[in-house]
N, C-alpha and C positions, 0 to 999 in steps of 0.2 A: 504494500500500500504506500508507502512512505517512497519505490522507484515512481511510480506512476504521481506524486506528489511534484518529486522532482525532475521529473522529466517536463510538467506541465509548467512549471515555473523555467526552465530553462527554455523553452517554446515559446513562452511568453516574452520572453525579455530578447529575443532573436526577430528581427521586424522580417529576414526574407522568411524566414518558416510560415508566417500567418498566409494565411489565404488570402490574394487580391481580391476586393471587394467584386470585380469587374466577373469572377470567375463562381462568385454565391450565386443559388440561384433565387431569384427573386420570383414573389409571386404578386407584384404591382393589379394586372390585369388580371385576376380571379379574386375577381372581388363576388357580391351583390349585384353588379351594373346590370341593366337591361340589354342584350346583345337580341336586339328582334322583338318581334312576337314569338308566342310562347306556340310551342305547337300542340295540336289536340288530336284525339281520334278524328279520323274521315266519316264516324256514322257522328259525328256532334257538329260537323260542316261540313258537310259534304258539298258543297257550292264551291269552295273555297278551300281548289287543292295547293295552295301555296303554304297553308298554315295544318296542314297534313303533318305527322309523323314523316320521317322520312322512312321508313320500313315498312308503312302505309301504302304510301305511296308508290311503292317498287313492287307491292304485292298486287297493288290495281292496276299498274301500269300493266306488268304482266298477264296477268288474266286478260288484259283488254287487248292485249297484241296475242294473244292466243284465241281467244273468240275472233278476233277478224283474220285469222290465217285460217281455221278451221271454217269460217261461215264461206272464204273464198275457195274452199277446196271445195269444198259440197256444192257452191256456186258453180265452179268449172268442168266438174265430174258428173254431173248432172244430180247430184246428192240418192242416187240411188246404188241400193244393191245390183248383185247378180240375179237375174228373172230366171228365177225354173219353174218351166212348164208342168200343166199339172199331167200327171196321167190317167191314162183310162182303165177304168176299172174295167169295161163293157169287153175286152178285149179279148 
């Protein structure tokens, strides 16, 4: 106990050993400040996707580019199956 006494006192009394202030890290800007609007769930505004979560957002986004890939496939493919003919019994 008594090296760690004096070692801390000889640290002290040495000015290059301290740390350059320039190299502490400060936390000036995390404060309280207001950085924006605050953002909410999409079902609480949903008018108003700026103020979206962003993880919201990425999960609507997607769904909506996947419903208009999948509406333009069935568009182009004529959104039908394979047609099999019925058969006859009578035969």
């Amino acid at each position: 106990m008594a090296s760690f006494a004096r070692r801390a006192m000889s640290l002290a009394q040495i000015p290059s050993a301290r740390v350059p202030a320039t190299v502490c890290q400060r936390r000036g800007l995390a404060g309280a400040a207001d950085h924006g609007s605050t953002k909410v769930d999409f079902w609480k505004q949903p008018t108003n996707p700026g103020n979206w979560k962003e993880e919201h957002f990425v999960l609507i986004s997607l769904s909506g580019w996947g419903l208009l890939f999948y509406s333009g496939y069935k568009l182009f493919t004529g959104g039908k199956g394979e047609e099999k003919k019925p058969v006859d019994a009578a035969q």
